[in-house]
N, CA, C and O atoms as CSV, one atom per row, in Angstrom:
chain,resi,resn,atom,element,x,y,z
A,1,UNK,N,N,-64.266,-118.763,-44.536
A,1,UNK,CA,C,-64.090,-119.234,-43.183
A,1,UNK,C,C,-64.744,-120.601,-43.041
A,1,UNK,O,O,-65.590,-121.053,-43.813
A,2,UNK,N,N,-64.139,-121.346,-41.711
A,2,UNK,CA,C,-64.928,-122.818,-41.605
A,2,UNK,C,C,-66.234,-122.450,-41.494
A,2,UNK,O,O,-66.544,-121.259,-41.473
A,3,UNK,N,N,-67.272,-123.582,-41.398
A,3,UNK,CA,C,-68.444,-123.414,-41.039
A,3,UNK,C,C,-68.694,-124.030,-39.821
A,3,UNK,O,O,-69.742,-123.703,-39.263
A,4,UNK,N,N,-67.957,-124.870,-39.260
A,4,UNK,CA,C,-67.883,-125.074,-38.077
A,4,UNK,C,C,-67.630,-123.759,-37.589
A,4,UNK,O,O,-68.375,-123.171,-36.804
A,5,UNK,N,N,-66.555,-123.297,-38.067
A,5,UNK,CA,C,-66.521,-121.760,-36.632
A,5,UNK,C,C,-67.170,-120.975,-36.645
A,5,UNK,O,O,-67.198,-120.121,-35.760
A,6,UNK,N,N,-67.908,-120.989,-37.641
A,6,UNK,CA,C,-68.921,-119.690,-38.376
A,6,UNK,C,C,-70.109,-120.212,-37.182
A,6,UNK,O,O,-70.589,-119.429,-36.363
A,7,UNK,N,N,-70.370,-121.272,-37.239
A,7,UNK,CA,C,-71.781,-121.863,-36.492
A,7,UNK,C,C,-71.275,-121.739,-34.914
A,7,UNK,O,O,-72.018,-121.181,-34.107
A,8,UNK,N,N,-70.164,-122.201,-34.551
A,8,UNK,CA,C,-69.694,-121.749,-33.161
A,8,UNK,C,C,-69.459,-120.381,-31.983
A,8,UNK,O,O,-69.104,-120.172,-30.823
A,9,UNK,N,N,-70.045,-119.518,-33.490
A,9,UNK,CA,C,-69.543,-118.199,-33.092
A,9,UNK,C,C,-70.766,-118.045,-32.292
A,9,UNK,O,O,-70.638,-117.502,-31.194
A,10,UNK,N,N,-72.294,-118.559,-32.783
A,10,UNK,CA,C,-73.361,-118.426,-32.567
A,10,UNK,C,C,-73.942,-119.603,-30.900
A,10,UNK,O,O,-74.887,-119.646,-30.112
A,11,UNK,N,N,-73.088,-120.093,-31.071
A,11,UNK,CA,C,-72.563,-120.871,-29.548
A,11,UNK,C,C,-71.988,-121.042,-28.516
A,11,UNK,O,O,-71.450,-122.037,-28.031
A,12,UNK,N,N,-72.198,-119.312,-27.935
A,12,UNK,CA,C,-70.894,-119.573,-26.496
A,12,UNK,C,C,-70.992,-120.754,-25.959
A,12,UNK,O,O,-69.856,-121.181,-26.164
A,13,UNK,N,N,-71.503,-121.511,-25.461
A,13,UNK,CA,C,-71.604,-122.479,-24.377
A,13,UNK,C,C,-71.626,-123.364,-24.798
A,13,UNK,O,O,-72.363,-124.160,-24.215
A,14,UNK,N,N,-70.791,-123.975,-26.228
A,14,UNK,CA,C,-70.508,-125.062,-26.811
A,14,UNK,C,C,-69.462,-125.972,-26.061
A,14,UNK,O,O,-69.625,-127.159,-25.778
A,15,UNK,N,N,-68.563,-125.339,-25.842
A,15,UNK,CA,C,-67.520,-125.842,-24.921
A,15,UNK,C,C,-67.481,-126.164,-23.411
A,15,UNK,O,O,-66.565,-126.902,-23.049
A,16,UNK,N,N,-68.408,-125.682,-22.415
A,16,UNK,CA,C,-68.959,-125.862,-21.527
A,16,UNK,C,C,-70.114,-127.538,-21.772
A,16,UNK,O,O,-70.146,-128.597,-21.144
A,17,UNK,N,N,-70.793,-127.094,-22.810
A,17,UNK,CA,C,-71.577,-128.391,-22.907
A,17,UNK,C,C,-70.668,-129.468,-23.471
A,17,UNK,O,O,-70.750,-130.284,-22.553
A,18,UNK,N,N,-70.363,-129.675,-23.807
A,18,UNK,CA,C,-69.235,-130.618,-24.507
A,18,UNK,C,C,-68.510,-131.749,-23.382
A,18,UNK,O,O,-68.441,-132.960,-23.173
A,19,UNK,N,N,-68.017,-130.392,-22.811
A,19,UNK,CA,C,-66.928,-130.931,-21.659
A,19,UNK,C,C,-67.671,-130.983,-20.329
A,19,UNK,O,O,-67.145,-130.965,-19.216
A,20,UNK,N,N,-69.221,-131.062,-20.661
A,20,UNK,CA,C,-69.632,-131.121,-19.115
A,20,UNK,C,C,-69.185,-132.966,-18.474
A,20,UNK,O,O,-68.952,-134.020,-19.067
A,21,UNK,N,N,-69.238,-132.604,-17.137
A,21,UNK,CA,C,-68.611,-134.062,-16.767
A,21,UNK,C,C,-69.923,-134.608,-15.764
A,21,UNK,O,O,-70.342,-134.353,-14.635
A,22,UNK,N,N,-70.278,-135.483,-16.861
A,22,UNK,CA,C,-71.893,-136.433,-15.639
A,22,UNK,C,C,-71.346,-137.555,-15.807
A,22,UNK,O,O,-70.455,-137.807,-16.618
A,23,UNK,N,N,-72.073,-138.610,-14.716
A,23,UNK,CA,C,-72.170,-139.527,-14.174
A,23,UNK,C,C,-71.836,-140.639,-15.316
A,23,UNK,O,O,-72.422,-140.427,-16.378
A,24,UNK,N,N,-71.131,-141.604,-15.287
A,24,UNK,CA,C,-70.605,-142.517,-16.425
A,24,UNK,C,C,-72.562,-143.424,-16.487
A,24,UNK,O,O,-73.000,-143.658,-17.614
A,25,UNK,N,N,-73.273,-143.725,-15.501
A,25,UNK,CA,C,-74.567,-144.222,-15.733
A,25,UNK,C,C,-75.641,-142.890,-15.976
A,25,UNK,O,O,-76.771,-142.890,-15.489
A,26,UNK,N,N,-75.188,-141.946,-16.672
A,26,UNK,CA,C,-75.965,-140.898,-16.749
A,26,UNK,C,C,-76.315,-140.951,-18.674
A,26,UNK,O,O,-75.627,-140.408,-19.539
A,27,UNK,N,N,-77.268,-141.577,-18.830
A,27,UNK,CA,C,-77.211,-141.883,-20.491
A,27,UNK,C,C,-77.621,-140.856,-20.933
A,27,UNK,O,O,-76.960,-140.206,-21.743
A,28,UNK,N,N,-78.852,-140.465,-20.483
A,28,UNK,CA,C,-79.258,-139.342,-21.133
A,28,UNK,C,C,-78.735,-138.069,-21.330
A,28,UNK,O,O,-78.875,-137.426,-22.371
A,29,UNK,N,N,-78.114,-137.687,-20.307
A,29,UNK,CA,C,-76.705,-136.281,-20.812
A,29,UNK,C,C,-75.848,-136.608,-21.673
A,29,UNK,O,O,-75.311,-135.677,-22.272
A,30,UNK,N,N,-75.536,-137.686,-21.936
A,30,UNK,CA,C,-74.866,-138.150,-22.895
A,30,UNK,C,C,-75.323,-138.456,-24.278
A,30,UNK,O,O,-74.610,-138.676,-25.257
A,31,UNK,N,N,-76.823,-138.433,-24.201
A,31,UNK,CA,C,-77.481,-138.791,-26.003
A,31,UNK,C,C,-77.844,-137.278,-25.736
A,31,UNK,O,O,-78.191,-136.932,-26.865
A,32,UNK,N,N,-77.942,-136.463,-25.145
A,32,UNK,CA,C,-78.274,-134.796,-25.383
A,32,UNK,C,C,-77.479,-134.667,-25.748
A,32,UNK,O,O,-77.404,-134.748,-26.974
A,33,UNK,N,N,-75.838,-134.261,-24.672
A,33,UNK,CA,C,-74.505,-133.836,-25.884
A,33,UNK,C,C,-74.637,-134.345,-27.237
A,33,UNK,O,O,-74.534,-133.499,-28.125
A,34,UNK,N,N,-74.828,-135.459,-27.556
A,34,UNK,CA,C,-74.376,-136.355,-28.755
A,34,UNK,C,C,-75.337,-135.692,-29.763
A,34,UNK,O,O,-75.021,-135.470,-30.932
A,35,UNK,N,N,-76.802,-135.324,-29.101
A,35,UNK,CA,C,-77.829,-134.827,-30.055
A,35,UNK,C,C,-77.392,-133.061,-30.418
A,35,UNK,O,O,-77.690,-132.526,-31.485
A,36,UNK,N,N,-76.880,-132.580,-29.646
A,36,UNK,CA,C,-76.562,-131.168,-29.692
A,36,UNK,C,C,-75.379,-131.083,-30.573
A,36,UNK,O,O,-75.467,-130.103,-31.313
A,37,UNK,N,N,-74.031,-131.949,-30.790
A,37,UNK,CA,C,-73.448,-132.138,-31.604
A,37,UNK,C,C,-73.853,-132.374,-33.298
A,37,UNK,O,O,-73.517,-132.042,-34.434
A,38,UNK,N,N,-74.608,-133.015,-32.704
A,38,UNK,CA,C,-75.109,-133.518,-34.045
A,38,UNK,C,C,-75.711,-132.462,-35.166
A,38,UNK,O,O,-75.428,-132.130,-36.317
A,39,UNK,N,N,-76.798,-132.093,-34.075
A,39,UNK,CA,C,-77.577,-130.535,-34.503
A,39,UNK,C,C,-77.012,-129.807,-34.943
A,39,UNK,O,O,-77.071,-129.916,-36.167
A,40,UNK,N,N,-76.311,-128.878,-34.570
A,40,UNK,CA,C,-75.612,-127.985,-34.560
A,40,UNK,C,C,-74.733,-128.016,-35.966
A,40,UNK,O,O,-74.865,-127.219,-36.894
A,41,UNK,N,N,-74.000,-128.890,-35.914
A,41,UNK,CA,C,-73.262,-129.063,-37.195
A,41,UNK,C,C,-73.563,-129.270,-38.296
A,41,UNK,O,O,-72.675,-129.326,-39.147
A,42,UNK,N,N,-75.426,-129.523,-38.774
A,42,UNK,CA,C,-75.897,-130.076,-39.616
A,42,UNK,C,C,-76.974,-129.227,-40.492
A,42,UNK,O,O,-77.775,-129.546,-41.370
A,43,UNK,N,N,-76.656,-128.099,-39.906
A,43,UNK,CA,C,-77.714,-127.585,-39.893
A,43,UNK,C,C,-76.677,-126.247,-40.935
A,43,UNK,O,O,-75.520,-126.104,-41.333
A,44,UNK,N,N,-78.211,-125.397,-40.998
A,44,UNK,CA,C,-77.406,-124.627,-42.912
A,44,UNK,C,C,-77.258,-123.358,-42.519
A,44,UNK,O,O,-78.280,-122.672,-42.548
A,45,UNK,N,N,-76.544,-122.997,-42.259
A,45,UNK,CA,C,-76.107,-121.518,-41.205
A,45,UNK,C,C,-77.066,-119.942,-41.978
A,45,UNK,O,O,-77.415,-118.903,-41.418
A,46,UNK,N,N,-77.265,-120.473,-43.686
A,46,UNK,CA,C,-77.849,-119.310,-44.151
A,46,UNK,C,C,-79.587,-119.073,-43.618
A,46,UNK,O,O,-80.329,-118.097,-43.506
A,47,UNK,N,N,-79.659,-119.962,-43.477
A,47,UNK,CA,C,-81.626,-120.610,-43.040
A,47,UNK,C,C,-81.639,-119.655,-41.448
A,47,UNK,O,O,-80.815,-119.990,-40.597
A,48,UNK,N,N,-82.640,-118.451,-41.136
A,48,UNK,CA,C,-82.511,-118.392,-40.280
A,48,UNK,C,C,-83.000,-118.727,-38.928
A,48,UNK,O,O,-82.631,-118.255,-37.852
A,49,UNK,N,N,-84.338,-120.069,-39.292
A,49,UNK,CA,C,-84.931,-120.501,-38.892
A,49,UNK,C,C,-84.161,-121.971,-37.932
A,49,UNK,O,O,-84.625,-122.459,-36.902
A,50,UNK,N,N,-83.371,-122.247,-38.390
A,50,UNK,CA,C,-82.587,-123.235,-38.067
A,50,UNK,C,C,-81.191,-122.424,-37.319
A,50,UNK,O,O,-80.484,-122.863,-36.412
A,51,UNK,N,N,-81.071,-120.948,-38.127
A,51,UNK,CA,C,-79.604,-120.469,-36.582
A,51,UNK,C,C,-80.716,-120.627,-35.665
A,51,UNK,O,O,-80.879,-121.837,-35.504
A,52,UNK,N,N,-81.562,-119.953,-34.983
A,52,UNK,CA,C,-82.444,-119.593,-34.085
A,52,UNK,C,C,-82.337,-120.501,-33.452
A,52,UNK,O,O,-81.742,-120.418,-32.378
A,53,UNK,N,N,-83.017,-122.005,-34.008
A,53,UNK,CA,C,-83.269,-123.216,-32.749
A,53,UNK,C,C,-82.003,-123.551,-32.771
A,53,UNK,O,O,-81.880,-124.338,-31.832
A,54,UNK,N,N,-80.754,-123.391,-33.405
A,54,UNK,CA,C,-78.751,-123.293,-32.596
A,54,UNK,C,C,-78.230,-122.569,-31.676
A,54,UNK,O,O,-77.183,-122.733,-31.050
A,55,UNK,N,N,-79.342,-121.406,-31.598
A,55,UNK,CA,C,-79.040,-120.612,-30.515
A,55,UNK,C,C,-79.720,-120.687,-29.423
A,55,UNK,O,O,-79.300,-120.223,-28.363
A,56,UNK,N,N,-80.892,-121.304,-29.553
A,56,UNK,CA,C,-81.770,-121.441,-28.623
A,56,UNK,C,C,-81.395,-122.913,-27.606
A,56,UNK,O,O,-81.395,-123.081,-26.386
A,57,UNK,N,N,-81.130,-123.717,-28.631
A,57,UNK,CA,C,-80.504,-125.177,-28.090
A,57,UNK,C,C,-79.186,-124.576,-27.079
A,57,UNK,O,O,-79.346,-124.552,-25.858
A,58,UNK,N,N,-78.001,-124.144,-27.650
A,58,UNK,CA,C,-77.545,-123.640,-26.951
A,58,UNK,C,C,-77.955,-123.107,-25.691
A,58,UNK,O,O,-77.346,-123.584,-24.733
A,59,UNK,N,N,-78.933,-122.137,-25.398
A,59,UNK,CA,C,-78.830,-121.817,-24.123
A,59,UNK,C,C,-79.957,-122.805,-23.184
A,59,UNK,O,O,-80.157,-122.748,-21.970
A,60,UNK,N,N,-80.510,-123.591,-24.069
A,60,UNK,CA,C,-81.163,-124.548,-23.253
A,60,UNK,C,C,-80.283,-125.442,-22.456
A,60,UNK,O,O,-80.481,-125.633,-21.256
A,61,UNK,N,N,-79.113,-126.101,-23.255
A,61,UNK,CA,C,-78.356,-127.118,-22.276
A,61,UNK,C,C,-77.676,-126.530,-22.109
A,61,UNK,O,O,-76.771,-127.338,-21.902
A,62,UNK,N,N,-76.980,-125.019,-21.930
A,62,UNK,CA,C,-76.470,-124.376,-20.922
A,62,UNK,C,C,-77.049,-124.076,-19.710
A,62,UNK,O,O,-76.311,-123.784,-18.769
A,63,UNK,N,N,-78.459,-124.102,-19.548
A,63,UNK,CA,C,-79.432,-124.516,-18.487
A,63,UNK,C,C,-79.653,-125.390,-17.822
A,63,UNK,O,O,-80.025,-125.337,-16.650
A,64,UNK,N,N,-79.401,-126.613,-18.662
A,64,UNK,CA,C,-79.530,-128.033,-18.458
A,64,UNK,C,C,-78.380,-128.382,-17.688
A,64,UNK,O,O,-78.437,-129.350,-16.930
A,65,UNK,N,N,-76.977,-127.457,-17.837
A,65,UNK,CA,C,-75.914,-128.402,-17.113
A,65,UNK,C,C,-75.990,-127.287,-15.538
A,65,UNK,O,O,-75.851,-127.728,-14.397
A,66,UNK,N,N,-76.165,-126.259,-15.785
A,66,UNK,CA,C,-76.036,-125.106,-14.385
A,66,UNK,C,C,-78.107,-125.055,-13.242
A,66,UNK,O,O,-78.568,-124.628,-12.184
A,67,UNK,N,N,-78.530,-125.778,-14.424
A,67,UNK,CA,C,-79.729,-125.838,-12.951
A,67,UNK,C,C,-80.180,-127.575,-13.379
A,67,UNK,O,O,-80.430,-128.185,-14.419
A,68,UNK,N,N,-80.094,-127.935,-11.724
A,68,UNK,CA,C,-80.444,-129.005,-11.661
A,68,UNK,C,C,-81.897,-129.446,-11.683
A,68,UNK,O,O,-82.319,-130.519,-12.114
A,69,UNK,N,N,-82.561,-128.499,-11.178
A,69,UNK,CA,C,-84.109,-128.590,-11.296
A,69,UNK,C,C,-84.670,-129.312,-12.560
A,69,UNK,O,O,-85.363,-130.309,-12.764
A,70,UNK,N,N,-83.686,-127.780,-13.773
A,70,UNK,CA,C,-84.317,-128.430,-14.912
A,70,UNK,C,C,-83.563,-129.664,-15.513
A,70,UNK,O,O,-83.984,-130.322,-16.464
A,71,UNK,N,N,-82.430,-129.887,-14.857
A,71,UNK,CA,C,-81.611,-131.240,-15.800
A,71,UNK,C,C,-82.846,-132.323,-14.759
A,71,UNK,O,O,-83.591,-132.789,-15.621
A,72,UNK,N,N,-83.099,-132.610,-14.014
A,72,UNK,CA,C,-84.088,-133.949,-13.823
A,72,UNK,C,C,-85.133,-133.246,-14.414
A,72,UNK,O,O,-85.192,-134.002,-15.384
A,73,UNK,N,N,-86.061,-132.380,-14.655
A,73,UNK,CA,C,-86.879,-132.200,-15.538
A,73,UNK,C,C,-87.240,-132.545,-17.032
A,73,UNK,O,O,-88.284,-132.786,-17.639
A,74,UNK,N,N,-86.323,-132.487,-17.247
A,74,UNK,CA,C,-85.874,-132.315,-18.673
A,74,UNK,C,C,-85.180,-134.194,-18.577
A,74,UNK,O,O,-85.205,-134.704,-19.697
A,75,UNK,N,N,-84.824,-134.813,-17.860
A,75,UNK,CA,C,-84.345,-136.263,-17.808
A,75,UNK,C,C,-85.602,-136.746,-17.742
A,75,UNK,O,O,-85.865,-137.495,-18.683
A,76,UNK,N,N,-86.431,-136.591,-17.000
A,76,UNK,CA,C,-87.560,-136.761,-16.482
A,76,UNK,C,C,-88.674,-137.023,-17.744
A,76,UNK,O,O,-89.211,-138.081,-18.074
A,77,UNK,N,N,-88.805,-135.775,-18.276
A,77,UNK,CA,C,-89.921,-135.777,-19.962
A,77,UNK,C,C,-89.032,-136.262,-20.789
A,77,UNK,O,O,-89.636,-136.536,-21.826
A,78,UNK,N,N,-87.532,-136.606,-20.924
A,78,UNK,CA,C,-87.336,-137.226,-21.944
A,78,UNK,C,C,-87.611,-138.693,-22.475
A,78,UNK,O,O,-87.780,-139.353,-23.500
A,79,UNK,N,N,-87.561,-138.743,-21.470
A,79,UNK,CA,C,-87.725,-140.673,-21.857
A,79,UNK,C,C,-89.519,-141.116,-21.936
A,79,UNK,O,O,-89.988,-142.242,-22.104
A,80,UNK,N,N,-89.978,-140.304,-21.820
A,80,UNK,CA,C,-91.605,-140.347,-22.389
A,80,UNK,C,C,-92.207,-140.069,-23.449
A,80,UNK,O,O,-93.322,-140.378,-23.869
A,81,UNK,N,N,-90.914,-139.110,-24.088
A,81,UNK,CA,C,-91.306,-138.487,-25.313
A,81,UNK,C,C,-91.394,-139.669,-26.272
A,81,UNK,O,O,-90.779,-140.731,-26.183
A,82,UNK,N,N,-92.307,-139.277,-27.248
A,82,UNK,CA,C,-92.517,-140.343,-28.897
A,82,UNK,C,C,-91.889,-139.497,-29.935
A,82,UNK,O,O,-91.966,-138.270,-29.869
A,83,UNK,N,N,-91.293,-140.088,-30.858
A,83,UNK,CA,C,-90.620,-139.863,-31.978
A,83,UNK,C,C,-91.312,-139.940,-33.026
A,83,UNK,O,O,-91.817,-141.044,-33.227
A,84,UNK,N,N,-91.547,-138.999,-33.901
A,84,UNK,CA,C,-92.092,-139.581,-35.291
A,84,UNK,C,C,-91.087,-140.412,-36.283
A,84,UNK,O,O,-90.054,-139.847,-36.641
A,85,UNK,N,N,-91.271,-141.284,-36.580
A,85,UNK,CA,C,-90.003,-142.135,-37.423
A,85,UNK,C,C,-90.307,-141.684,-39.291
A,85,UNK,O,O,-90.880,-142.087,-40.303
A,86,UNK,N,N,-89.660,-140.855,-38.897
A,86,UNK,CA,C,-89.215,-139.861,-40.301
A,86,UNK,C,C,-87.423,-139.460,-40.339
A,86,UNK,O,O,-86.715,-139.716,-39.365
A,87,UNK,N,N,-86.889,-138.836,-41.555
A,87,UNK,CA,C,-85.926,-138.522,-41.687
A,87,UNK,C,C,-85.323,-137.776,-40.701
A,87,UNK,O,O,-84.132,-138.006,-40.493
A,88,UNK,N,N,-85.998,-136.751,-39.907
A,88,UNK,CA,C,-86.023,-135.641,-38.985
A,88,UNK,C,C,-86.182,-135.861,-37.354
A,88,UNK,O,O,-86.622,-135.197,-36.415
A,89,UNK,N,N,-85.683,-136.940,-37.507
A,89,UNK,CA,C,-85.753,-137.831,-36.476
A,89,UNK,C,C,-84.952,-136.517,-35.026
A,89,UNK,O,O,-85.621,-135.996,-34.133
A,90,UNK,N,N,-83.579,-136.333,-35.232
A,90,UNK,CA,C,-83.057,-135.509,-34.532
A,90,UNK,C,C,-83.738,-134.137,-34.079
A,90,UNK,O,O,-83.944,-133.800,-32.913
A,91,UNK,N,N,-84.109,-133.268,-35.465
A,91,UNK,CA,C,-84.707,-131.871,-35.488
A,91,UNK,C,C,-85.993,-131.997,-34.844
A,91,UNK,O,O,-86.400,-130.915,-34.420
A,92,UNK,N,N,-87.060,-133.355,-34.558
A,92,UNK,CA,C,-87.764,-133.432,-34.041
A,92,UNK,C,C,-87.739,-133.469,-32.617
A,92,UNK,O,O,-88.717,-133.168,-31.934
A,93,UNK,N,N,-86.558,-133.860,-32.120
A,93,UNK,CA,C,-85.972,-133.984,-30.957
A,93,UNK,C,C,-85.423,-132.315,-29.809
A,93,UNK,O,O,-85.226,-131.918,-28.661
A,94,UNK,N,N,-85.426,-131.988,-31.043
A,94,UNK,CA,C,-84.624,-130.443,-30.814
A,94,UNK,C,C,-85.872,-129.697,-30.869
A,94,UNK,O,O,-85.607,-128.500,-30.752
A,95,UNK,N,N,-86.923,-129.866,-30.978
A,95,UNK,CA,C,-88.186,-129.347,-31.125
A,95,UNK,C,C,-88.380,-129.788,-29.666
A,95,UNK,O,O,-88.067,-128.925,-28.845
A,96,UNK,N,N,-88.703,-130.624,-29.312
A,96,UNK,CA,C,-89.216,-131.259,-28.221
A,96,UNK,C,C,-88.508,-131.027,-27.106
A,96,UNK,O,O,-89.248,-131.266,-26.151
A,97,UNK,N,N,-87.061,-130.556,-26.616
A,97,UNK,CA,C,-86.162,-130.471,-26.001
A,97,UNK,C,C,-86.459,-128.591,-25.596
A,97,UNK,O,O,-86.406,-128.103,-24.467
A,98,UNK,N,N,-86.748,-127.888,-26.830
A,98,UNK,CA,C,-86.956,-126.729,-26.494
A,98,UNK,C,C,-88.131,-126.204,-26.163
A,98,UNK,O,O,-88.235,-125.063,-25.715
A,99,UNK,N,N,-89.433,-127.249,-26.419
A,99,UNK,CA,C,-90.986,-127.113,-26.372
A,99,UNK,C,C,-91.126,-127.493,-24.087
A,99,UNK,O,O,-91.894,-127.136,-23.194
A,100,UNK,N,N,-89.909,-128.336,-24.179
A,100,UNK,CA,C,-89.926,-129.210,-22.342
A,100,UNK,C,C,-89.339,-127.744,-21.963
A,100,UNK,O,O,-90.012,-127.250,-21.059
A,101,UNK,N,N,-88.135,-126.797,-22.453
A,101,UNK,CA,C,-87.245,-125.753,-21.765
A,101,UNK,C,C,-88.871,-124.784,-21.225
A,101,UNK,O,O,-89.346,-124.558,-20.112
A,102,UNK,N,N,-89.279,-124.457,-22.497
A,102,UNK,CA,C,-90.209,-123.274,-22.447
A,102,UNK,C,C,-91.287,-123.625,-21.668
A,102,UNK,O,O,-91.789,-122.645,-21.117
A,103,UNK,N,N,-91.953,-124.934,-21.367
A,103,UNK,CA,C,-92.578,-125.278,-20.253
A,103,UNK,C,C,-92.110,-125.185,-18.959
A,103,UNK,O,O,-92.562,-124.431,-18.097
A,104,UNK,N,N,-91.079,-126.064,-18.819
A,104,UNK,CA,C,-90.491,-125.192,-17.560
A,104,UNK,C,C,-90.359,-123.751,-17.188
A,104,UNK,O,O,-90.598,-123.336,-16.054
A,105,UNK,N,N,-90.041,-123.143,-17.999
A,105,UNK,CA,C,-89.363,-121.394,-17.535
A,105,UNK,C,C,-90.928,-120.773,-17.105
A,105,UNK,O,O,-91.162,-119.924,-16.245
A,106,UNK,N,N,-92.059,-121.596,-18.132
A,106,UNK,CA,C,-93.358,-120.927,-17.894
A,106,UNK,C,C,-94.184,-121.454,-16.279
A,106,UNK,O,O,-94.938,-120.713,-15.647
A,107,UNK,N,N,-93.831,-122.804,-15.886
A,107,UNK,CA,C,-94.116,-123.051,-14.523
A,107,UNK,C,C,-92.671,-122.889,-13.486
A,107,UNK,O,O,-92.836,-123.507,-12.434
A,108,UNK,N,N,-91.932,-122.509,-13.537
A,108,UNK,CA,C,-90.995,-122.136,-12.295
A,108,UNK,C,C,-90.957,-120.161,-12.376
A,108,UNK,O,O,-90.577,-119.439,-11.454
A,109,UNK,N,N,-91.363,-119.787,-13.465
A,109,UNK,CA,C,-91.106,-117.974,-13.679
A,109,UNK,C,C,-92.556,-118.019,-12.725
A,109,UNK,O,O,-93.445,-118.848,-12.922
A,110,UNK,N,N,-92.610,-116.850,-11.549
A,110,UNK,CA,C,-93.967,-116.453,-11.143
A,110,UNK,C,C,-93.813,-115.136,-11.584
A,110,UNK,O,O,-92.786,-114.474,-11.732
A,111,UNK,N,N,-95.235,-114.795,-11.812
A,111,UNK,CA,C,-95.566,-113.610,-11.432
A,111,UNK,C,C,-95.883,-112.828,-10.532
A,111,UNK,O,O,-96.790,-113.070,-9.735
A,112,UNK,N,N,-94.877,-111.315,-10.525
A,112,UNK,CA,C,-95.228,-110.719,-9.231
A,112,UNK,C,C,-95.858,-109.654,-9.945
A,112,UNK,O,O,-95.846,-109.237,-11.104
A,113,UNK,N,N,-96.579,-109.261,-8.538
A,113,UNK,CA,C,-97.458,-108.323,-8.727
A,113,UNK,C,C,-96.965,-107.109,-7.605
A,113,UNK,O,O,-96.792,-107.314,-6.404
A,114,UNK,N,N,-96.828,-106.109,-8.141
A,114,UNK,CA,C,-96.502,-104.576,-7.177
A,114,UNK,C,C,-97.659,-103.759,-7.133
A,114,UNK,O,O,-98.157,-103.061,-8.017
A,115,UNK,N,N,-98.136,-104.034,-5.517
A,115,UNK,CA,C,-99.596,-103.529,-5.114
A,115,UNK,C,C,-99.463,-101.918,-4.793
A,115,UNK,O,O,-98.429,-101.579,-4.217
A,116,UNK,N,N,-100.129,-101.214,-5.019
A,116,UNK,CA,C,-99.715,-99.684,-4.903
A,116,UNK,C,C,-100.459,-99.237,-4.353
A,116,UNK,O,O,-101.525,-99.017,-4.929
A,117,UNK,N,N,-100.351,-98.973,-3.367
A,117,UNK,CA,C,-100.623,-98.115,-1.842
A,117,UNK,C,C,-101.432,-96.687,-2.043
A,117,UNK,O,O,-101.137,-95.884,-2.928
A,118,UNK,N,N,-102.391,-96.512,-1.182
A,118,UNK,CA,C,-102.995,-95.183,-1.988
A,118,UNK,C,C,-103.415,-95.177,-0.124
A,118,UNK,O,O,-104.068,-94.252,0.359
């Protein structure tokens, strides 16, 4: 089988991100798609350390296009971020993209508490 489809299978929301439609002055949704493309396809489907952050990327900018909170969030820490200038230039990126998701989910998730009545 392809390995494109093999890796797509592991990507519902490939096609949703792809075809999302932002703002023609919207750069940065546009170097994310381009980086999520990139990722995704490059990566060695047997390694399962690398499906994981394909699946995980995935549902991050499936987040990124359906809550707006986190798409300026996530616009917001990107352009502050530093790059290490190594080969891994991208995968470092995809690190950092999912390190900003999991910060968010950890300051917008509250905790409730169910007080029990006696």
């Amino acid at each position: 089988m392809n390995i494109n489809k093999e890796i797509l299978k592991y990507c519902p929301n490939y096609y949703n991100i792809v075809n999302f439609d932002f703002d023609d002055s919207d750069v940065v949704s546009e170097k994310l798609v381009g980086i999520y493309k990139n990722y995704i396809f490059s990566v060695d489907i047997n390694n399962k350390e690398e499906l994981e952050k394909v699946i995980n990327l995935d549902n991050v900018l499936a987040n990124y296009i359906h809550d707006y909170q986190f798409r300026t969030e996530l616009q917001r820490e990107i352009v502050t971020v530093r790059v290490k200038n190594d080969n891994n230039v991208i995968n470092n990126l995809v690190d950092i993209i999912l390190n900003i998701f999991v910060r968010y989910e950890e300051y917008t998730t509250r905790k409730i508490y169910i007080s029990r009545w006696i």
